[in-house]
C-alpha positions in Angstrom: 58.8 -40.9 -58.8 59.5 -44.7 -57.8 56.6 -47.2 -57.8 56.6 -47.8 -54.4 56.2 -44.1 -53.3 52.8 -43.5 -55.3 51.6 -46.4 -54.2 52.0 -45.3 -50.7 50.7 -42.0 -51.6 47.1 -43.7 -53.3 46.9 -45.5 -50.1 47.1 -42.3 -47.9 44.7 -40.3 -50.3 42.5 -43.3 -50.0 42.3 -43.9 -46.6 41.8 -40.2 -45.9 38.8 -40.1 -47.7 37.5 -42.8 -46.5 37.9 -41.6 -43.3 36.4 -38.5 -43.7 33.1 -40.0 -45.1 33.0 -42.1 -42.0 33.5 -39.1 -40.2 30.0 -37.3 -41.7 28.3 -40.6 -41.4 28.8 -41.1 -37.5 28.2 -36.6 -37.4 24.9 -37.6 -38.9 24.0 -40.4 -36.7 24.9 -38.8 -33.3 22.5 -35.5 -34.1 19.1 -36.0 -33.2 16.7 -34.9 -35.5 14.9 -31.6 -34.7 11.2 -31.9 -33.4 8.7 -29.5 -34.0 7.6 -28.0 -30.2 4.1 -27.4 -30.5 2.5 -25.2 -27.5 -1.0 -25.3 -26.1 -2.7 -22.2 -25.4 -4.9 -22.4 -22.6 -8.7 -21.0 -23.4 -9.5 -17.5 -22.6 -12.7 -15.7 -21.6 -13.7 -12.0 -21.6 -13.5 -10.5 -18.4 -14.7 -7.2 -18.5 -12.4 -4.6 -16.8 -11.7 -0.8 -15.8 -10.1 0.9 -18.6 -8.5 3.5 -16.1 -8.7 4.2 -12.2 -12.1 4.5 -11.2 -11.7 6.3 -7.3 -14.8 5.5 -4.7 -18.0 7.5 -6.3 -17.3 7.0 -9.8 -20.0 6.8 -12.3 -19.2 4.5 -14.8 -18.9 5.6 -18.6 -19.1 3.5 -21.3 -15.4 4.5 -21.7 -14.6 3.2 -18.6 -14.9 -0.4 -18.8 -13.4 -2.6 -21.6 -13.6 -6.4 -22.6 -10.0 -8.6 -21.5 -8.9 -11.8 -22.9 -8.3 -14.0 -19.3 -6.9 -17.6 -18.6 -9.9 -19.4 -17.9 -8.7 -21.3 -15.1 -7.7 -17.6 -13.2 -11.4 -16.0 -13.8 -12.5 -15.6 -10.1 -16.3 -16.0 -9.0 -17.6 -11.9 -9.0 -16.0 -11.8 -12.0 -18.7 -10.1 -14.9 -18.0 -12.0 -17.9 -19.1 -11.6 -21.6 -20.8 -15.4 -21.2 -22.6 -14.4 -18.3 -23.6 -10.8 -19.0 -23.0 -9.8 -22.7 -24.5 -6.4 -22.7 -22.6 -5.6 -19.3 -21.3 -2.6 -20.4 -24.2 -0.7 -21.4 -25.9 -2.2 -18.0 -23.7 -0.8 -16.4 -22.9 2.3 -17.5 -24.0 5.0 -14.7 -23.4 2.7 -11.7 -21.7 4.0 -9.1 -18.1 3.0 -7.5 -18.2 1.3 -4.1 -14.7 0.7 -3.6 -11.5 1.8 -5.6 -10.8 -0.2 -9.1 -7.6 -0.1 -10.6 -7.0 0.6 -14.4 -6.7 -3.5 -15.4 -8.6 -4.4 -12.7 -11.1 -7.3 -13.2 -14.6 -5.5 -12.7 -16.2 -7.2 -9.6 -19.9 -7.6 -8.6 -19.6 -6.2 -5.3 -17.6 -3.3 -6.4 -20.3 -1.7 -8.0 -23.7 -0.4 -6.8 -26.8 0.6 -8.9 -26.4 4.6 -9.6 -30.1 5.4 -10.0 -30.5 7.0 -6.6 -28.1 9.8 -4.6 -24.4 8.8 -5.1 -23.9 8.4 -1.4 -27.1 6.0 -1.1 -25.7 4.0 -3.7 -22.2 3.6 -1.4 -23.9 2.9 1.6 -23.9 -1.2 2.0 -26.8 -2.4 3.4 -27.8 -2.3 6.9 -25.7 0.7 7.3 -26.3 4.6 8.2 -24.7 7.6 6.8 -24.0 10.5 10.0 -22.0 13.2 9.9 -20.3 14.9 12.9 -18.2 18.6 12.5 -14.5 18.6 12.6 -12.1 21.1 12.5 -8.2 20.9 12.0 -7.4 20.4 15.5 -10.5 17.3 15.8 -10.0 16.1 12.4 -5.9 14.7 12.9 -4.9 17.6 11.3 -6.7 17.7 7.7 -5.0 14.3 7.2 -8.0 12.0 7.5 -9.3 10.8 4.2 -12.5 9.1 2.6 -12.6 5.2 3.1 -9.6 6.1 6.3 -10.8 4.6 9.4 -10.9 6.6 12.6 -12.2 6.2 16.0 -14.6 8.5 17.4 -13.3 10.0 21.2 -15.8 12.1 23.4 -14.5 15.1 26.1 -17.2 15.8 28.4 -17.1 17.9 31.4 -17.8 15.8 34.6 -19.8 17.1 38.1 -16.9 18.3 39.4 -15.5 20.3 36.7 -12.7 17.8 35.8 -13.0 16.6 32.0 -13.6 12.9 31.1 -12.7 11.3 27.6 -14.2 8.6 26.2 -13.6 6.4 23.2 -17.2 5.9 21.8 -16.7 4.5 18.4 -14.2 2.2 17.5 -12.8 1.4 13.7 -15.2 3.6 11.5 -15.0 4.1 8.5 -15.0 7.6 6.9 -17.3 8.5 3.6 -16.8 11.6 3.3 -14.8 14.9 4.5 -17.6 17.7 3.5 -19.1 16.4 0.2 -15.9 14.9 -1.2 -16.4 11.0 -1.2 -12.7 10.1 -3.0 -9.4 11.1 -2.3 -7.6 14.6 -3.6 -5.6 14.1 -6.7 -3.0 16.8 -6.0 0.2 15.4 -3.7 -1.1 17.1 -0.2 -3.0 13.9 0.7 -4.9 16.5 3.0 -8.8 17.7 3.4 -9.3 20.2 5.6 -13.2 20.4 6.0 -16.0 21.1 8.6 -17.6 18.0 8.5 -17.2 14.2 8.6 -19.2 12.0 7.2 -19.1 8.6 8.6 -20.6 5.1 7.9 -22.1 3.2 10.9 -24.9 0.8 11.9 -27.7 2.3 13.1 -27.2 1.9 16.9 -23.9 3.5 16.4 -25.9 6.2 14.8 -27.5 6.9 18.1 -24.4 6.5 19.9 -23.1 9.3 17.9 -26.3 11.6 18.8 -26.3 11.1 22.4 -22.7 11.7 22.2 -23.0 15.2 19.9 -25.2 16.2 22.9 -22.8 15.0 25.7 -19.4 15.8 24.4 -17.8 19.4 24.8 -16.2 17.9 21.8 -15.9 15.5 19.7 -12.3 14.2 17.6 -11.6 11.8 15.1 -8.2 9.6 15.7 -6.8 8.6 12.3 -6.5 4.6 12.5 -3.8 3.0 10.8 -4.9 1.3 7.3 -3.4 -2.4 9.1 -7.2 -2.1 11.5 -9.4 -2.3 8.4 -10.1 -6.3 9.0 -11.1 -5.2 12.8 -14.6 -5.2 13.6 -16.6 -1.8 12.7 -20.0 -2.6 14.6 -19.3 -2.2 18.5 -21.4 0.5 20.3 -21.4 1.1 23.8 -24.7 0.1 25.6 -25.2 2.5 28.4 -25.0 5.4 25.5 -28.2 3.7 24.1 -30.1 2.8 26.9 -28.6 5.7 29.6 -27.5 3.1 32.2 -24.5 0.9 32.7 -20.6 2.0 33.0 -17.8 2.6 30.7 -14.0 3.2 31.0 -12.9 6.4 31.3 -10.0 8.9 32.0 -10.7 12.0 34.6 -8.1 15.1 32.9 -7.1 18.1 35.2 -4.6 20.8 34.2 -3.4 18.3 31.2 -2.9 15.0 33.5 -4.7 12.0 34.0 -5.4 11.9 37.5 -7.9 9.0 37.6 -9.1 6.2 34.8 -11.9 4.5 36.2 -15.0 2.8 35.1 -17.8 5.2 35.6 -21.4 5.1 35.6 -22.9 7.4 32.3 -24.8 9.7 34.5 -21.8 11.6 35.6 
């Protein structure tokens, strides 16, 4: 091989490895070097929760309630925390459901009322007055009503002259019970067929609801949708309670509404 030619070829070789080492220089120099992410976990506290579904009437076991590791910023005043109340559980244990808690479900304050009395005492908020009225299938909307459903409360009475007059006497009430069962059925009917109703009111309702048992040839319950439960519950109609004034109502012959009228209660 001439001379010329291997010098040519050193060259080459040379310049290709010299260009390959400027190659991994500038690879190293354009990759950043890696960071360590370090991530802040935000402080917990013990919430203490329902360890399953605890339906309206539930006394509490010291299986059904667990401590829960929660964001402190989302704990929510109510809230029973291990801070607050360490020995919550066994406090608690034999209190009595108030409203429906969900498996999960922080356990709140307000929820829960002291068992120590009759279970449907211990539901009963304050101010308020357990009554019950009888139903039947046909005055009950068909078995479907519910415990915690709301319903209003309509009155048939038999005017003077024979015609019949209904009136709604009870607006937005809330049912307790259907017989003596305060929660709902677990089976898929959704249905309670029972002979009584047992409803929460205040307590002039509660003699609305006598004079009315007197009055009425009968009595029904119309199932309210569940989009009413924000409307007020506490309405009662005066001239029930004190036997004077006038209320709206419809005059039914053969079937028809033949007059709806304001009436005086003495009719």
């Amino acid at each position: 091989m001439k001379p010329a030619r291997i010098i040519i070829l050193g060259v080459a070789v040379a310049t290709a490895g010299l260009a390959g080492v400027l190659a991994m220089k500038m690879a190293g120099r354009s990759s950043p070097p890696q960071q360590e992410v370090i991530t802040e976990r935000e402080p917990t506290v013990n919430v203490l929760v329902a360890a399953e579904n605890l339906p309206t009437g539930t006394r509490l076991q010291l299986q059904s309630m667990n401590w829960a590791a929660w964001p402190e910023s989302s704990v929510t005043d109510g809230s029973i925390t291990d801070t607050q109340r360490p020995n919550a559980i066994d406090e608690l244990k034999g209190s009595v459901v108030r409203l429906p808690i969900f498996a999960g479900e922080p356990m709140r304050a307000e929820k829960i009322v002291d068992g120590k009395g009759p279970t449907m005492s211990s539901m009963l908020p304050a101010g308020k007055r357990a009554v019950a009225t009888e139903i039947s299938v046909a005055t009950g909307a068909g078995g479907f009503i519910l415990p915690n459903d709301r319903v209003d409360v309509i009155m048939v009475r038999k005017a003077d002259d024979g015609s019949f007059v209904t009136e709604t006497v009870l607006t937005n009430i809330r049912v307790l019970a259907i017989d003596q069962q305060i929660e709902e059925k677990k089976d898929e009917t959704r249905s309670v067929v029972g002979a009584t109703a047992t409803l929460e009111l205040t307590p002039d309702q509660a003699r609305v609801i006598t004079v009315a048992q007197q009055m009425a040839q009968r009595l029904s319950l119309a199932l309210r949708s569940v989009a009413d439960s924000q409307e007020p519950d506490t309405s009662a109609p005066d001239y029930l309670l004190t036997g004077s004034g006038s209320n709206a109502v419809q005059v039914i012959k053969a079937g028809n509404i033949v007059k709806s009228t304001s009436t005086p209660a003495s009719q």
